[in-house]
ChimeraX commands (.cxc) that place a marker at each C-alpha (Angstrom):
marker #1 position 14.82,-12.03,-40.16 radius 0.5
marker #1 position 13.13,-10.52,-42.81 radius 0.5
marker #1 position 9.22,-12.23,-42.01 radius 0.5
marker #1 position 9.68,-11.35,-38.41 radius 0.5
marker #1 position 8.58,-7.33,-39.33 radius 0.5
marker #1 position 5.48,-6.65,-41.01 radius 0.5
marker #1 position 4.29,-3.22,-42.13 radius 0.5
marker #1 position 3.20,-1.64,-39.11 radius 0.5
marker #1 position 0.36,0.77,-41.11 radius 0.5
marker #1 position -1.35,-2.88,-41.30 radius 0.5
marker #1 position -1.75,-3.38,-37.72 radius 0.5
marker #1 position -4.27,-2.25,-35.84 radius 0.5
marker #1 position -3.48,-1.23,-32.55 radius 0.5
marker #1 position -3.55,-3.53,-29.92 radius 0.5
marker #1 position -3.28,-3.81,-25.96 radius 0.5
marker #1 position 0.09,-5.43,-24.83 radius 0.5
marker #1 position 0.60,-6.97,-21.15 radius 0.5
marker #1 position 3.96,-7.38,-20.65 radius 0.5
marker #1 position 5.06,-9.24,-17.40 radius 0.5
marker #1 position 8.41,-9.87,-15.90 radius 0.5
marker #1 position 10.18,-12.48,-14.17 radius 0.5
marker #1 position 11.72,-13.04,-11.31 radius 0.5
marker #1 position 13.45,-10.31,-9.00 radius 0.5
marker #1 position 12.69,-7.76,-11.92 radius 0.5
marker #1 position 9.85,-5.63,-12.80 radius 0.5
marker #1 position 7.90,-3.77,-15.42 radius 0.5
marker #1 position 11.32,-1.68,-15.59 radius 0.5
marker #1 position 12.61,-4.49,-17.41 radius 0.5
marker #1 position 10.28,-3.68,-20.78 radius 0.5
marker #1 position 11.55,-0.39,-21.17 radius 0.5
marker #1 position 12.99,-0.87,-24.62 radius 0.5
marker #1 position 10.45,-2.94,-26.27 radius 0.5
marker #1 position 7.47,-0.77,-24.82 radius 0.5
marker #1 position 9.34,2.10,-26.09 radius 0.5
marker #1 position 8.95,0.58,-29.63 radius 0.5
marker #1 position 5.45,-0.60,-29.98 radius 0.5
marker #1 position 4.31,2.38,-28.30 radius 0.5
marker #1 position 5.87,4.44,-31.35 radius 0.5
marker #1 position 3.58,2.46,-33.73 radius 0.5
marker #1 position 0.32,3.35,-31.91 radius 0.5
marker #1 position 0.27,0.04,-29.73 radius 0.5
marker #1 position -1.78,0.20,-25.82 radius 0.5
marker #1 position 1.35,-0.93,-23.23 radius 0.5
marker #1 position 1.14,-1.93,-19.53 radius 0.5
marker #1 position 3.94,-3.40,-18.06 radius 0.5
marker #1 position 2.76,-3.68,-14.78 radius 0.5
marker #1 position 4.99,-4.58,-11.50 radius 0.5
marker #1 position 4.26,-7.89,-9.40 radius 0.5
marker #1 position 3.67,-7.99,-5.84 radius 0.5
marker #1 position 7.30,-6.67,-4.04 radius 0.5
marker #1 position 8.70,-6.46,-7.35 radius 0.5
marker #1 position 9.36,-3.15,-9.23 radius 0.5
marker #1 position 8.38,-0.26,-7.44 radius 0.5
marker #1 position 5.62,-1.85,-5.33 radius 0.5
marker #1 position 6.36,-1.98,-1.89 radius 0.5
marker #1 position 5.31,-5.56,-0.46 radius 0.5
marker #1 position 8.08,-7.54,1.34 radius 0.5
marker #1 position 8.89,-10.58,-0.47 radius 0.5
marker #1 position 9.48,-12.10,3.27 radius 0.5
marker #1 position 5.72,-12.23,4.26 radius 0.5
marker #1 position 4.69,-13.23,0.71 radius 0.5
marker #1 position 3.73,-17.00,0.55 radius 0.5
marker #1 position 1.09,-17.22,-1.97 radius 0.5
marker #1 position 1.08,-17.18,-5.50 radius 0.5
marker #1 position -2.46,-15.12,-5.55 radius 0.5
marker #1 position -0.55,-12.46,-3.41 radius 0.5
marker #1 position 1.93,-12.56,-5.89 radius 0.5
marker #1 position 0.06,-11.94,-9.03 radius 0.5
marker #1 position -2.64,-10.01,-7.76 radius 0.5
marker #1 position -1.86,-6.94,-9.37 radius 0.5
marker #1 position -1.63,-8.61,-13.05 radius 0.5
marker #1 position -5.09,-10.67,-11.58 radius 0.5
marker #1 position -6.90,-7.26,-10.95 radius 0.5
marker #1 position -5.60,-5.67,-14.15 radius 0.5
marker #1 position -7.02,-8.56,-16.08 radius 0.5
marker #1 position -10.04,-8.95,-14.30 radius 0.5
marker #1 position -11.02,-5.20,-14.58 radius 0.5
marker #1 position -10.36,-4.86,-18.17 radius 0.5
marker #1 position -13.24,-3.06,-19.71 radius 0.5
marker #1 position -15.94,-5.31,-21.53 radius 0.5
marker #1 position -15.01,-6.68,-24.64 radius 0.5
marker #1 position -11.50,-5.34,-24.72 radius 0.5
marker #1 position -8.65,-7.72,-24.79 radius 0.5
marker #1 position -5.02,-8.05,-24.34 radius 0.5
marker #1 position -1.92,-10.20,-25.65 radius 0.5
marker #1 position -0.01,-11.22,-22.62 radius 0.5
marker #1 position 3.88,-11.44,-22.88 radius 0.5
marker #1 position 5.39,-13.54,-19.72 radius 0.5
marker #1 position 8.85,-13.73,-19.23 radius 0.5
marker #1 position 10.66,-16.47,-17.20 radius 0.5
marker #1 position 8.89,-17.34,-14.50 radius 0.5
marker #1 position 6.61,-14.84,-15.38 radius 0.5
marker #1 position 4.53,-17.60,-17.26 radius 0.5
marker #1 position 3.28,-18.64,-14.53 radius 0.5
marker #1 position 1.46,-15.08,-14.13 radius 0.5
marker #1 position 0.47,-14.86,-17.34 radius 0.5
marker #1 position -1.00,-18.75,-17.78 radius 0.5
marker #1 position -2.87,-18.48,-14.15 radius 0.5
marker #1 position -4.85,-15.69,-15.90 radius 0.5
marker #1 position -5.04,-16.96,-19.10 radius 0.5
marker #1 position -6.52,-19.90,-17.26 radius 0.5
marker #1 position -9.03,-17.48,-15.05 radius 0.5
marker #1 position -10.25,-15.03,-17.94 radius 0.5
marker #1 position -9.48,-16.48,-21.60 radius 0.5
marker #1 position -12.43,-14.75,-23.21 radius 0.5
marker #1 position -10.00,-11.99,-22.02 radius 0.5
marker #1 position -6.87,-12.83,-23.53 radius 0.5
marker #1 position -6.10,-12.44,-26.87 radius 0.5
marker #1 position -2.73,-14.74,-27.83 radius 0.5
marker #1 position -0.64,-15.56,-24.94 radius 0.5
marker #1 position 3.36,-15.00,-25.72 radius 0.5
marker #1 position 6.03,-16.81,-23.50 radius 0.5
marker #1 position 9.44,-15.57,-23.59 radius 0.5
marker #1 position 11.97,-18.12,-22.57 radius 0.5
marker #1 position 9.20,-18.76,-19.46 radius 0.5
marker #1 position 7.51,-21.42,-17.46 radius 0.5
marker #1 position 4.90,-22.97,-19.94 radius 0.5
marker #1 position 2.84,-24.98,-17.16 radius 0.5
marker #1 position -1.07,-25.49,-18.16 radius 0.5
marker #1 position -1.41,-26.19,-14.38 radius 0.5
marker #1 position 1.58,-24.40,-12.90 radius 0.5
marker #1 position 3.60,-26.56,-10.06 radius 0.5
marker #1 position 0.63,-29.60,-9.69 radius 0.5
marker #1 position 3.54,-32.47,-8.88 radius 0.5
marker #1 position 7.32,-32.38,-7.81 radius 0.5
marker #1 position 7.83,-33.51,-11.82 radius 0.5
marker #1 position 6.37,-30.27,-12.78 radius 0.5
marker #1 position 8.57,-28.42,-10.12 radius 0.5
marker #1 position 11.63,-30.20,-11.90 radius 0.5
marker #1 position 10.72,-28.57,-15.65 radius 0.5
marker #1 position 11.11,-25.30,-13.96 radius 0.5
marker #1 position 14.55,-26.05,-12.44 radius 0.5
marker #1 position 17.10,-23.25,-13.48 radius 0.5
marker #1 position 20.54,-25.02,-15.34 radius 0.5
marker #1 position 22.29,-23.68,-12.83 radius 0.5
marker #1 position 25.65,-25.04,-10.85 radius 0.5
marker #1 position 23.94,-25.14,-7.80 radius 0.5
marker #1 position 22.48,-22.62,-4.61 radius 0.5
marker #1 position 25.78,-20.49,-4.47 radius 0.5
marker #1 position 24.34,-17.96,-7.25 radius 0.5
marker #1 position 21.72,-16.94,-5.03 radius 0.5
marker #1 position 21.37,-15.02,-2.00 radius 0.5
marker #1 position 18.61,-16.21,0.23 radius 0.5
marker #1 position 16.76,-15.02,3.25 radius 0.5
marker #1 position 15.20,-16.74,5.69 radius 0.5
marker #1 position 12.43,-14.51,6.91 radius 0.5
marker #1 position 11.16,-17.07,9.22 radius 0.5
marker #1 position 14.40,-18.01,10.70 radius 0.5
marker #1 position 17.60,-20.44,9.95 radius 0.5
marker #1 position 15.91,-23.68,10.52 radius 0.5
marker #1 position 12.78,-22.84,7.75 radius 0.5
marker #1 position 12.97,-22.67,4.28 radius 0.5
marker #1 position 13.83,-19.87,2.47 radius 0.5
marker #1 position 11.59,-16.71,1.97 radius 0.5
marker #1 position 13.14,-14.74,-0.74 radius 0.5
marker #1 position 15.80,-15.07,-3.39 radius 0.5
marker #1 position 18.44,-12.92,-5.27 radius 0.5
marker #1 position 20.93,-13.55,-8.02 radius 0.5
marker #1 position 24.12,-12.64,-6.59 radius 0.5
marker #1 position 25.81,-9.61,-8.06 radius 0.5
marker #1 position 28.78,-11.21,-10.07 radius 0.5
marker #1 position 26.51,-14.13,-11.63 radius 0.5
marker #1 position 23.97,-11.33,-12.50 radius 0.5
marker #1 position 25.84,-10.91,-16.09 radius 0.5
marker #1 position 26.72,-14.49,-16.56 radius 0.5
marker #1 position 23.53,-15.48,-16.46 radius 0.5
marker #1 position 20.87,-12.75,-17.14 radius 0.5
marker #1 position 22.75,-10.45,-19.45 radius 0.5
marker #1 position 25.41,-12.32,-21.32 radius 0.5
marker #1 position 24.47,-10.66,-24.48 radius 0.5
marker #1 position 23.03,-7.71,-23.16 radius 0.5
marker #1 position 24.65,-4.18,-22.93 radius 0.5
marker #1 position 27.22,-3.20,-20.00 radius 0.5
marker #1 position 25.24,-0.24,-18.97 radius 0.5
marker #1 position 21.71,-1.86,-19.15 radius 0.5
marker #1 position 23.84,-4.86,-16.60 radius 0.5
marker #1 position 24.73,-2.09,-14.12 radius 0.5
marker #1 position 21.46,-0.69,-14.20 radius 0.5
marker #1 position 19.47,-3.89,-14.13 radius 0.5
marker #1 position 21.80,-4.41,-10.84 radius 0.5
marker #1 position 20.32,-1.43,-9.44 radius 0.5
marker #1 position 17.15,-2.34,-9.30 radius 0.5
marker #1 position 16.91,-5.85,-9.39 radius 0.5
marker #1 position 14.43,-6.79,-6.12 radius 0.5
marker #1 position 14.81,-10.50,-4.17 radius 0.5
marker #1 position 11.63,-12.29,-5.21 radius 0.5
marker #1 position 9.41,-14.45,-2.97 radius 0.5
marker #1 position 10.46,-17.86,-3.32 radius 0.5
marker #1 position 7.40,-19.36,-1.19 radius 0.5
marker #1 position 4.95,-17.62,-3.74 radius 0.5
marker #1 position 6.56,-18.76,-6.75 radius 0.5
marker #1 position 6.73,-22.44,-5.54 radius 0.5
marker #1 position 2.62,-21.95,-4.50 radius 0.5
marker #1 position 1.59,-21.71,-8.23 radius 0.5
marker #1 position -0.36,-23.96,-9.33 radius 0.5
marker #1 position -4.03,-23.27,-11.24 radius 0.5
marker #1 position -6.49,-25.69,-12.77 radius 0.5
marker #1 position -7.76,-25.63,-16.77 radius 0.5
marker #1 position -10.33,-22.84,-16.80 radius 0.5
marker #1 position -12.87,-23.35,-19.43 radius 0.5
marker #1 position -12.03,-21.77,-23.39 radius 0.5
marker #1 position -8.40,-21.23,-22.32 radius 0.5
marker #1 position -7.31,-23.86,-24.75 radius 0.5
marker #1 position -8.72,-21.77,-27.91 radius 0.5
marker #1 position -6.26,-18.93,-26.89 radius 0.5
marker #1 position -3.50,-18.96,-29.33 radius 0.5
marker #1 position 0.09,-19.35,-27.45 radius 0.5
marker #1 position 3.43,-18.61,-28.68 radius 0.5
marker #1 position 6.49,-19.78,-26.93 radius 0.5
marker #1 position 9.65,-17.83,-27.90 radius 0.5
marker #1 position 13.53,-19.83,-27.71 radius 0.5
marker #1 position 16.19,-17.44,-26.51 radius 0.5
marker #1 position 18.77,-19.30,-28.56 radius 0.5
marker #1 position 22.06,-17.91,-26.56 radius 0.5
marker #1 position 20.48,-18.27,-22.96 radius 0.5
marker #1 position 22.65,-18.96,-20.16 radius 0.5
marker #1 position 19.86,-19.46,-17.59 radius 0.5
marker #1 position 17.54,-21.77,-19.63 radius 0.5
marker #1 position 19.35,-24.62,-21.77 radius 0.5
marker #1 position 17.40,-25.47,-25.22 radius 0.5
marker #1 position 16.38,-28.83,-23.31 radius 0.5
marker #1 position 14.84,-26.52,-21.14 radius 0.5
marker #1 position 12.88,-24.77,-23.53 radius 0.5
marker #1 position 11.75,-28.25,-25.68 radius 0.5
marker #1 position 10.70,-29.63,-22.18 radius 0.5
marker #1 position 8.04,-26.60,-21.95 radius 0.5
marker #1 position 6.81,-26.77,-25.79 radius 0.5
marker #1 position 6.43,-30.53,-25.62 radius 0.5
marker #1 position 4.78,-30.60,-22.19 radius 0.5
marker #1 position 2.36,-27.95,-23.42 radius 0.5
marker #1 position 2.77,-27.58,-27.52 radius 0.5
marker #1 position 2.20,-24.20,-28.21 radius 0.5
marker #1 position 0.38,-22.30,-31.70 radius 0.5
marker #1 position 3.47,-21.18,-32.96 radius 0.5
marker #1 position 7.64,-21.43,-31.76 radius 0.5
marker #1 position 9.81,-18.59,-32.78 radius 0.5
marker #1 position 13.70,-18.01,-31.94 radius 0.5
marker #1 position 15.85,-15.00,-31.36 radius 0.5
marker #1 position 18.89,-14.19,-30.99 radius 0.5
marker #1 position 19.39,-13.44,-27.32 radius 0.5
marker #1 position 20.29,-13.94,-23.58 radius 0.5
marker #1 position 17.80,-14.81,-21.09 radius 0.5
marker #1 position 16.59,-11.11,-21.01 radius 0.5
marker #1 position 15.68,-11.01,-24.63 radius 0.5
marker #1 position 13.84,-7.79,-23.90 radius 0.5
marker #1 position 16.72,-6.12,-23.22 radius 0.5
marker #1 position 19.51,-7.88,-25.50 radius 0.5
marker #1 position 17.40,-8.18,-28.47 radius 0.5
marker #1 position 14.92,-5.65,-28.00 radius 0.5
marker #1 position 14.25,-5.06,-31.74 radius 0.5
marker #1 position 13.95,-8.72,-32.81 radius 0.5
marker #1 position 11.37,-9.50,-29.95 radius 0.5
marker #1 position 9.34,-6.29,-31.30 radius 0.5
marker #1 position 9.26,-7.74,-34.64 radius 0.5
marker #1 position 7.90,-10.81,-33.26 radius 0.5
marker #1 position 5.53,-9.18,-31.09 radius 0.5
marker #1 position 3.80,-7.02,-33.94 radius 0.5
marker #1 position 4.08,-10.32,-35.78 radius 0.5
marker #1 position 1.80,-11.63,-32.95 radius 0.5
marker #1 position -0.57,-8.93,-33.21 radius 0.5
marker #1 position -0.76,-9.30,-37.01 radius 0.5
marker #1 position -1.94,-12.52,-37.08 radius 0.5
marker #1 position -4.19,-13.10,-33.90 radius 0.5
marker #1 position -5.73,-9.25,-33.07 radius 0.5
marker link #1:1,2 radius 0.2
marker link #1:2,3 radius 0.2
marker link #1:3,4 radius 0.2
marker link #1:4,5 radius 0.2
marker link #1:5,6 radius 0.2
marker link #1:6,7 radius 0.2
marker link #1:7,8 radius 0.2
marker link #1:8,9 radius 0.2
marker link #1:9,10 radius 0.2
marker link #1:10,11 radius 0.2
marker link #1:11,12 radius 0.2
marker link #1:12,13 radius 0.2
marker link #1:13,14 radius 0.2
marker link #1:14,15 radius 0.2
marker link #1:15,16 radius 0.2
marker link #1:16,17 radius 0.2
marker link #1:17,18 radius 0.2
marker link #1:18,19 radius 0.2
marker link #1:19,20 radius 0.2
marker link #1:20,21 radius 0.2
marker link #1:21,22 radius 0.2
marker link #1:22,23 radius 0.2
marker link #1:23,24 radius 0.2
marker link #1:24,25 radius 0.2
marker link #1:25,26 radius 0.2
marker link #1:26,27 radius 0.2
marker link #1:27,28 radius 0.2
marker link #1:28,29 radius 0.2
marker link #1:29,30 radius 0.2
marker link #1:30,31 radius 0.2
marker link #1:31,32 radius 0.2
marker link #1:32,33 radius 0.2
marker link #1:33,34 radius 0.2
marker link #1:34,35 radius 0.2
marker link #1:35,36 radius 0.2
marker link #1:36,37 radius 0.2
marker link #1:37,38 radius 0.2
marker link #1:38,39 radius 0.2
marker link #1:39,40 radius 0.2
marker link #1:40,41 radius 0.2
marker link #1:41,42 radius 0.2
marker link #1:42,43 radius 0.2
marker link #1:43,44 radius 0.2
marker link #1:44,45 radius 0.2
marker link #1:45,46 radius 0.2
marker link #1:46,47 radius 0.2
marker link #1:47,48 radius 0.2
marker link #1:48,49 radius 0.2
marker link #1:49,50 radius 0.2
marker link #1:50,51 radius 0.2
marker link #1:51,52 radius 0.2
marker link #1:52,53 radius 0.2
marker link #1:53,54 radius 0.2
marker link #1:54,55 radius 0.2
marker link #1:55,56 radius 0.2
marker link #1:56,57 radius 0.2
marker link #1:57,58 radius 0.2
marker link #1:58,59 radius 0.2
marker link #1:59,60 radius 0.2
marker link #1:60,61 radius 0.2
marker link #1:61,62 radius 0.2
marker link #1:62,63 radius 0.2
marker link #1:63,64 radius 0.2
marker link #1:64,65 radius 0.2
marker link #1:65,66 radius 0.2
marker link #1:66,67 radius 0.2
marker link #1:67,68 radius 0.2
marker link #1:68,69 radius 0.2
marker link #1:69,70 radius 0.2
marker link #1:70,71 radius 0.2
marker link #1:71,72 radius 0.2
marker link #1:72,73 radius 0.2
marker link #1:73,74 radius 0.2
marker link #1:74,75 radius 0.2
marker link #1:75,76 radius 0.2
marker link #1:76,77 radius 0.2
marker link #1:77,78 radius 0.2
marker link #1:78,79 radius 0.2
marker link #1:79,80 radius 0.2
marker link #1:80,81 radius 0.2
marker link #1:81,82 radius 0.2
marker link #1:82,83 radius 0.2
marker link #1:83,84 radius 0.2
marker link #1:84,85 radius 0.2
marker link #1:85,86 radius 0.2
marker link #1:86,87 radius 0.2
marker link #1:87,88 radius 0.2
marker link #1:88,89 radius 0.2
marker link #1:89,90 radius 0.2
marker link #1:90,91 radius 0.2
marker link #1:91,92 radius 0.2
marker link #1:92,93 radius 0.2
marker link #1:93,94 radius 0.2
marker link #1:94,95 radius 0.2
marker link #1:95,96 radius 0.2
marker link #1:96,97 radius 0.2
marker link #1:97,98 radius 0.2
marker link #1:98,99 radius 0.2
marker link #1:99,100 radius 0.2
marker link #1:100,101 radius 0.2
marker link #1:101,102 radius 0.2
marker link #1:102,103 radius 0.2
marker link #1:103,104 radius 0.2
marker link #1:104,105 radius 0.2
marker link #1:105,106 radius 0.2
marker link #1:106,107 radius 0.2
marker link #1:107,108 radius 0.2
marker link #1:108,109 radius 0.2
marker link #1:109,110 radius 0.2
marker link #1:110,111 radius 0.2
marker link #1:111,112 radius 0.2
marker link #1:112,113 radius 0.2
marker link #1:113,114 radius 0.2
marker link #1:114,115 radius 0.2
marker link #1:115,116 radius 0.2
marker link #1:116,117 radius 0.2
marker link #1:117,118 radius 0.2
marker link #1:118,119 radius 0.2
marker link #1:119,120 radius 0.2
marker link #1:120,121 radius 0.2
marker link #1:121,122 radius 0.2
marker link #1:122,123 radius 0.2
marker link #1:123,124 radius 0.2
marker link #1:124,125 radius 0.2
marker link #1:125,126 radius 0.2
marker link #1:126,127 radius 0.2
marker link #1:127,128 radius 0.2
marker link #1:128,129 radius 0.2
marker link #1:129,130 radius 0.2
marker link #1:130,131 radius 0.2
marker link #1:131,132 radius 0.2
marker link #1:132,133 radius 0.2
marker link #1:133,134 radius 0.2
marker link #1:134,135 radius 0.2
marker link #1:135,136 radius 0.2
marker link #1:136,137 radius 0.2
marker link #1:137,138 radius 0.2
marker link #1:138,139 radius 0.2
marker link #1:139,140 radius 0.2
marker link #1:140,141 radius 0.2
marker link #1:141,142 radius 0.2
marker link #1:142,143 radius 0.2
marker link #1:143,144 radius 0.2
marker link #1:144,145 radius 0.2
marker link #1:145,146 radius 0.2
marker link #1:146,147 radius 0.2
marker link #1:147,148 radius 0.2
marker link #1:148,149 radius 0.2
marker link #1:149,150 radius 0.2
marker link #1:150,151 radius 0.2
marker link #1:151,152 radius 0.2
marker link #1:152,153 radius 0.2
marker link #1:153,154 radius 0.2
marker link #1:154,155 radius 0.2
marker link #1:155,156 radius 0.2
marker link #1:156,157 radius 0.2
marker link #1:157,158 radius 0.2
marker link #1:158,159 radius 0.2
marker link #1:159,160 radius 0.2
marker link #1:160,161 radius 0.2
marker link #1:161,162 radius 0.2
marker link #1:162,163 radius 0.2
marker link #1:163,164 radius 0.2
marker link #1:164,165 radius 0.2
marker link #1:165,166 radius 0.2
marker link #1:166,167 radius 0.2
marker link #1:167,168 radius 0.2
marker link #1:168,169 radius 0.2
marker link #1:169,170 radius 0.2
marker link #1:170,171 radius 0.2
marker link #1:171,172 radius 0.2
marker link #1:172,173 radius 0.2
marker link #1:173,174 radius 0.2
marker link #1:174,175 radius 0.2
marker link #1:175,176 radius 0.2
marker link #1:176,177 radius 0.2
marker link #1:177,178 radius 0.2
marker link #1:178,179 radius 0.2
marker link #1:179,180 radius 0.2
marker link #1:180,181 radius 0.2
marker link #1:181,182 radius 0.2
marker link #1:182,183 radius 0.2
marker link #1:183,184 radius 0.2
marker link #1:184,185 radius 0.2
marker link #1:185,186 radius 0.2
marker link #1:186,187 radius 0.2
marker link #1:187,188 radius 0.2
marker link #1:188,189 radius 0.2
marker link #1:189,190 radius 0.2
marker link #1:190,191 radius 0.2
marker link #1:191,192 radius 0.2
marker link #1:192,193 radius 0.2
marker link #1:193,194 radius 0.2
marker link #1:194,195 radius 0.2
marker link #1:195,196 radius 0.2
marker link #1:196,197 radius 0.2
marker link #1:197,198 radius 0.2
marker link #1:198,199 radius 0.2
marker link #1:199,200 radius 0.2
marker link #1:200,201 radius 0.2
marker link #1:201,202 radius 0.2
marker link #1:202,203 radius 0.2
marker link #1:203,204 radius 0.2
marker link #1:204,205 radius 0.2
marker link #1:205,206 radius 0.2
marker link #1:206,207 radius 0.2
marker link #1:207,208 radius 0.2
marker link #1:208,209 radius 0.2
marker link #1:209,210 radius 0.2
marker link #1:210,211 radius 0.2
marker link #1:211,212 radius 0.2
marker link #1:212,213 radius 0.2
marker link #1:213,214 radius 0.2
marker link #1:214,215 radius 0.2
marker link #1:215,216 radius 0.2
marker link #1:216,217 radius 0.2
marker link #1:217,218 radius 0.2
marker link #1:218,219 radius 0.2
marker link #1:219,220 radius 0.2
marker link #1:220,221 radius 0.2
marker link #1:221,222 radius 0.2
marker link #1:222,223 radius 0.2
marker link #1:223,224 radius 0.2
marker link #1:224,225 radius 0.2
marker link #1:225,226 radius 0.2
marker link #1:226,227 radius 0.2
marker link #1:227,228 radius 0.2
marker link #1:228,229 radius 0.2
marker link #1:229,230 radius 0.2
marker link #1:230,231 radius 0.2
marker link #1:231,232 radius 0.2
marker link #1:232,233 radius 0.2
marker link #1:233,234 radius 0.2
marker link #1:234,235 radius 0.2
marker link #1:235,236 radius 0.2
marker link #1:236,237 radius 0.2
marker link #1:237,238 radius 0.2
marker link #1:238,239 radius 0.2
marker link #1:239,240 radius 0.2
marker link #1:240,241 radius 0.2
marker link #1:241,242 radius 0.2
marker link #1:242,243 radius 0.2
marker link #1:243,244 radius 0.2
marker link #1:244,245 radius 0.2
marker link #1:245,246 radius 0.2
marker link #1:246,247 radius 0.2
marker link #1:247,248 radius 0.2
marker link #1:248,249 radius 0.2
marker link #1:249,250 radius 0.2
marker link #1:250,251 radius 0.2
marker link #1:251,252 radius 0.2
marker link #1:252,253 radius 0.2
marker link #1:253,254 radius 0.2
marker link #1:254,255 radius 0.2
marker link #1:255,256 radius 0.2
marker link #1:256,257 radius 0.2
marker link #1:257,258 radius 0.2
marker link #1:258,259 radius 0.2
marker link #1:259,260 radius 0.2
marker link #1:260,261 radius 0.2
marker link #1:261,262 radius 0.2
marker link #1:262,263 radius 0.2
marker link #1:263,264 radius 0.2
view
């Protein structure tokens, strides 16, 4: 682990955008903000659309631009010539690639964290499938049907005793209960609606797609069906669960400022 931390006096500080997946929200970065903010690093971890504390219901929520329209406006209101180094988590890289797609002169590197590596997002029912969870089946979730029993669903939540199976199986018991706490059902309708097209320059932005190596959510399959479908700049691995950012906080900071090192 020793080349994953560099001397942070070397670094000069950058702008991080770290963006969470489903049913979570910028709460989920607490640790890792925590830490590059003690070396000098810019953080937003801002919350989705009815995710977090913002106050949309995920029930009336069916398009993906709804969705990410706060992390959209952040972007796209980014003073000139600044730029950022976007962090997606899970399904989160859908967020993160439909505005690396929209501004790349924008984005520094673009960092995927056991997420959705899609150049186009959900173009075909064969891209659907490389975003399918390795899960046992429906039972794990609890659904709502916004628009009544006979529609699909509108919104999704892990149920409450998969939450540590799944999520957290390396994580800590208190950050579990907490996460529990605040865990929000996400819009199921959005996240199904993304799909973007190849905006011009976004293939010079350097990506790095990070393997959470003891994930319970995401087999390795999983994760070598996203690098091959889009080959990323650089792979790294860490020793976590599915919520590396709050299992392996440290580790994923030492790969972030390795990040920074090489591409701000």
């Amino acid at each position: 682990m020793e080349d994953e931390f560099v001397l942070v006096n070397i670094v000069s500080p950058a702008h991080f955008v770290l963006v969470h997946g489903a049913c979570h929200g910028g709460w989920c970065w607490y640790k890792v903000r925590c830490l590059l903010e003690s070396i000098g690093h810019k953080v937003s971890s801002p919350d989705l659309s009815c995710s977090g504390i913002e106050p949309s219901d995920p029930n009336t929520m069916f398009t993906f631009q709804e969705y990410n329209k706060p992390l959209h406006d952040m972007i796209a209101n980014l003073p000139p010539g600044e730029k950022v180094i976007l962090v997606g988590h899970s399904i989160g890289g859908y967020n993160i690639t439909e505005v690396l797609q929209s501004y790349p002169h924008k984005i520094q590197a673009a960092v995927y964290v056991a997420a959705a590596m899609l150049p186009n997002g959900n173009q075909t029912e064969k891209d659907r499938k490389y975003v399918m969870l390795d899960l046992p089946g429906k039972e794990v979730f609890d659904f709502t049907y916004g628009e009544g029993p006979d529609k699909p669903p509108t919104s999704a939540i892990f149920k409450k005793k998969f939450q540590r199976q799944y999520l957290y199986n390396m994580s800590p018991l208190e950050d579990c209960t907490l996460a529990g706490m605040l865990l929000r059902p996400t819009p199921v309708r959005a996240t199904g609606d993304a799909e973007f097209p190849d905006g011009k320059g976004s293939d010079k932005v350097p990506r790095v797609y990070i393997r959470t190596l003891n994930d319970n959510l995401m087999s390795l399959e999983r994760h070598e069906e996203f690098i091959k479908k889009w080959p990323p700049s650089e792979v790294y691995d860490i020793e976590s669960d599915h919520c590396a950012m709050i299992s392996n906080p440290t580790q994923l900071f030492g790969l972030l400022v390795k990040v920074a090192t090489k591409w701000h």
